[in-house]
C-alpha positions, 0 to 999 in steps of 0.5 A: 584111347592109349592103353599100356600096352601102346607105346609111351609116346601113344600114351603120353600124347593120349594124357596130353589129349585129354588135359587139352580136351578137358580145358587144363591146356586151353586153345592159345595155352603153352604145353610144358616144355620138352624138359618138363615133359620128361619129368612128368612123365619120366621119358626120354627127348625122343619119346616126348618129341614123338608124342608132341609129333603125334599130336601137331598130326592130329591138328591139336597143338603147333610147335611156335617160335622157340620149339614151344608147342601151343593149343590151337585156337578154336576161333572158327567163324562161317564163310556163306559161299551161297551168298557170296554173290546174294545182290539183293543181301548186298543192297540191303546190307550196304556192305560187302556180304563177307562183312555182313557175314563177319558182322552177325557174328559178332565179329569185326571184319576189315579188310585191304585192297590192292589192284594189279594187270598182270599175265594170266597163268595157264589154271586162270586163262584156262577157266576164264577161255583165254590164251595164257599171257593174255592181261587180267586184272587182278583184285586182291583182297586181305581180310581181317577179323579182329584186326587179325589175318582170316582169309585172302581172296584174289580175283581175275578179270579180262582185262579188256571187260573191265579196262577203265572202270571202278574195277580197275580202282583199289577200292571197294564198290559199293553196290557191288562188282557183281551188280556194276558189272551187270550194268555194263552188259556183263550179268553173272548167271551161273557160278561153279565152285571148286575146293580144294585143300592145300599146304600153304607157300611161305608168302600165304603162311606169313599173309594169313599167320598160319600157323605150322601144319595147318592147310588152306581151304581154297575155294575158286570160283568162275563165275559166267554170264550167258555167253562166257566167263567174265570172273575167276576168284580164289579165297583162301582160308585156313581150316584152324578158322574158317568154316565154308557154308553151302545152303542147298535147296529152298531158302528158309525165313531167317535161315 
């Protein structure tokens, strides 16, 4: 809490906080131009650019198209990372688990597919124990909630386990890649996450609509039958709208 010994930029951004915080600027709503924002609070440009600087740090408005600042939505919905892979929640569903995630929470999900064979990169070919420029088959996904850009998801193969399969087809799989992969000899026992967060590139900004200063949360994912690696999945979120779930422990009924 600003006080008036602070500057007047802490102090403007600290009376900006508040209106957000207290529903007068609702998430999506426009602050008041930089010129308005001089009147009310008779301060110079730079003072007010420092106080709408403050708060772009702090995650609660973004400066949009035209160098009007806008709240930030808080549109979040849940990401169950632990059962991303739930076959059996799959079979029941009869959907992808990121839909029936989306799906019990109101929501519409929808989402693209496109399919590549490209040279691995050094961070995949290393996770998958292959030689860098070895061919992968890339699947990637766009994701949509709302007909709005949520999330990306890209996975890598060894393109010699999935060559001529269903794999290899833009299109979902319906009982699943993981389970059509295990009744080609490839049953996935044992997954290992890492997350991180990140900046995104220019191509991930305009994919997902992210809007200035907000990073991804980037999860990848290896995933290993008993003898090697047969999977590498990347999913990007930004954090304005994604909350990634883990369930630790025994499951619960209806949890």
């Amino acid at each position: 809490m600003a006080t008036r010994s602070d500057p007047l930029y802490m102090q403007l951004a600290a009376s900006l906080r508040a209106k957000i915080e207290g529903g007068e600027y609702p998430p999506g709503s426009k602050l008041p131009s930089e010129r308005m924002l001089m009147e009310i609070y008779d301060a110079s440009r730079n003072t007010v650019r420092l106080g709408l600087q403050r708060l772009v740090a702090e995650g609660l408005v973004f400066a949009s198209q035209g160098r009007a600042y806008m709240v930030h939505r808080q549109d979040v919905l849940v990401y169950n990372s632990s059962r991303s892979e739930d076959h059996n929640r799959r079979l029941a569903a009869g959907v992808d688990a990121w839909v029936q995630d989306i799906r019990e929470q109101g929501r519409t999900p929808s989402q693209k597919i496109a399919v590549s064979i490209e040279k691995s990169d050094p961070n995949v070919a290393r996770r998958l124990e292959i030689q860098p420029g070895d061919l992968v088959l890339v699947r990637r996904r766009l994701r949509f909630v709302d007909d709005q850009p949520w999330s990306s998801e890209d996975s890598y193969y060894p393109h010699e386990l999935v060559k001529n399969t269903p794999i290899a087809e833009p299109a979902d799989i319906p009982e699943g890649v993981i389970a059509y992969m295990a009744s080609i000899g490839h049953t996935q026992t044992r997954y290992v996450d890492d997350v991180t967060a990140v900046m995104p590139n220019p191509k991930q900004a305009e994919e997902l609509a992210v809007e200035a200063g907000i990073p991804l949360l980037v999860r990848t994912r290896v995933g290993y039958t008993d003898e090697r690696p047969v999977r590498v999945t990347i999913t990007a979120m930004p954090t304005d709208r994604n909350v990634l779930r883990y369930e630790l422990g025994a499951s619960k009924p209806n949890a």
